[in-house]
N, C-alpha and C positions, 0 to 999 in steps of 0.2 A: 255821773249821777251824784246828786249831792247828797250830806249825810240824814238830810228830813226825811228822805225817803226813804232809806234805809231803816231810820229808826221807828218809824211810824206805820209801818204798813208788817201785820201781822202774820208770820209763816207757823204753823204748826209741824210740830213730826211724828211720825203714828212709825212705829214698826208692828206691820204684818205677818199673820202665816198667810201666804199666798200660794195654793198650788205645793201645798207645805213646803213653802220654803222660805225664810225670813226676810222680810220684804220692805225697804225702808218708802215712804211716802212723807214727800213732801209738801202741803198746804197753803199756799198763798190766800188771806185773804179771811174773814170772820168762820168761813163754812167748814166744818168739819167731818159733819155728816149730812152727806147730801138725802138718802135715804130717809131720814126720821125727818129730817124737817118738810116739813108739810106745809108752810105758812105760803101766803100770796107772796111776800122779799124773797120764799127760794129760785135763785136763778137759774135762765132757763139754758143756758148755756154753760160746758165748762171747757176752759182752755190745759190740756193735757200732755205734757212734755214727755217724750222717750228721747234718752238721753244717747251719747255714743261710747264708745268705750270707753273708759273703762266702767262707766253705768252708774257714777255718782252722781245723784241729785242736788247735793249743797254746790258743786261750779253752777248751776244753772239757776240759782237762787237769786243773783242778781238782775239776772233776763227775765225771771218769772216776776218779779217786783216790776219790773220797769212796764211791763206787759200789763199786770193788773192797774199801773196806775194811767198807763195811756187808755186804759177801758174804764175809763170813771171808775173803778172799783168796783164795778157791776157784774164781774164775772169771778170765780174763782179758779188759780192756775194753779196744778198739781202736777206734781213731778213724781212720777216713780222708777226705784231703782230697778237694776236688770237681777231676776233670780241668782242670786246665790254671791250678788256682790256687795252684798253689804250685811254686817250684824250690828243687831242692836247690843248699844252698854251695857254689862251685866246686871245694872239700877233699872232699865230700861221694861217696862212692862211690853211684852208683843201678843199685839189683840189677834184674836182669833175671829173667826164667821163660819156660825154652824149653817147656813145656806151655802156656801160654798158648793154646788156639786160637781166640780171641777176638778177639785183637789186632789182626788187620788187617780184620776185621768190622764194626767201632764206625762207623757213616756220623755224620757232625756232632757228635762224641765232645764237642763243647765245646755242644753244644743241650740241650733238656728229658731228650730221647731219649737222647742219648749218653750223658749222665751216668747213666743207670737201669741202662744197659748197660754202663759201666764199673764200676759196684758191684757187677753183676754177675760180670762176667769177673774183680775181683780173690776177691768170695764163693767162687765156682768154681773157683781156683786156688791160693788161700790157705789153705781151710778146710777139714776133712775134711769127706767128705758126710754122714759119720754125727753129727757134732758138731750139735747144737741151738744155733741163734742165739735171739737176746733185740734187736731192730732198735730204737734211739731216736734220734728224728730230730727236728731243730727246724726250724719253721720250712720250707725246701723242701725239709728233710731229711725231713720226717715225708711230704710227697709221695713224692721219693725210694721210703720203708716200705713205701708203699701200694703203689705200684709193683712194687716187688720182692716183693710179696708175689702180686699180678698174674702177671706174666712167670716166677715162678719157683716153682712149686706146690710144687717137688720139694725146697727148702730146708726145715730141720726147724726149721722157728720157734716159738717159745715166745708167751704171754703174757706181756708184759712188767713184771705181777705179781709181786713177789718176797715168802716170805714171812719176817717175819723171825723168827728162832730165839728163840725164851723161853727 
């Protein structure tokens, strides 16, 4: 990958209370909040990594680049961490979401279970319902997929097919 693309293509980092519990995300791409933007450029699709152990989102920062940029930059790829593996720098502001109704629901938020149910409670609060996910997971991330695609019928999931433009 060469270093244009690296330098050019914008990631943000949001630490969350998710399911209260601090929650690193990572942003590929202009969109930060999908929710408030309302405009006709919000995309209708978003590409959404769960990672593998140990549940760092910065390894996966170069595959979530190289992703947004084989998609014309028309979608944005978001990484998020696994509950309870990562805190934010003590400088670090961590945004909160009083819609959350999940939050105090998560029993063993740091087990197989809680973690299914934290990906959930951030999907559910983060994402518009209308918006179609694209879920790639490595590893206990790709459990994770299965899972939420289990538990959560009502998310508009894709195949994670893409095709590319001639």
């Amino acid at each position: 990958m060469d270093s244009e693309l690296k330098e050019d293509i914008p990631v943000h980092e949001e630490f969350i209370l998710c399911g209260g519990v601090e929650t690193q995300v990572l942003k590929c791409g202009p969109w930060t909040n999908l929710l408030d933007d309302q405009s006709v450029n919000r995309p209708k699709l978003l590409i959404f990594i769960l990672p593998g152990n140990p549940g760092f989102p910065t390894f996966y920062v170069p595959f979530a680049k190289a992703l947004y940029s084989l998609t014309n930059r028309r979608f944005p790829v978001w990484i998020i961490s696994h509950a309870g593996h990562a805190m934010a720098p003590k400088e670090k502001k961590i945004l909160t979401t009083s819609e959350d109704p999940n939050a105090q629901e998560i029993k063993d938020i740091f087990g197989l279970s809680g973690q299914i149910e934290h990906k959930l409670a951030f999907l559910r609060t983060h994402v518009p319902k209308e918006m179609k996910l694209v879920l790639i997971g490595h590893s206990i991330g790709s459990y994770f997929s299965l899972q939420l695609l289990k538990r959560a019928p009502e998310l508009p999931l894709m195949s994670p097919t893409l095709e590319a433009k001639k």
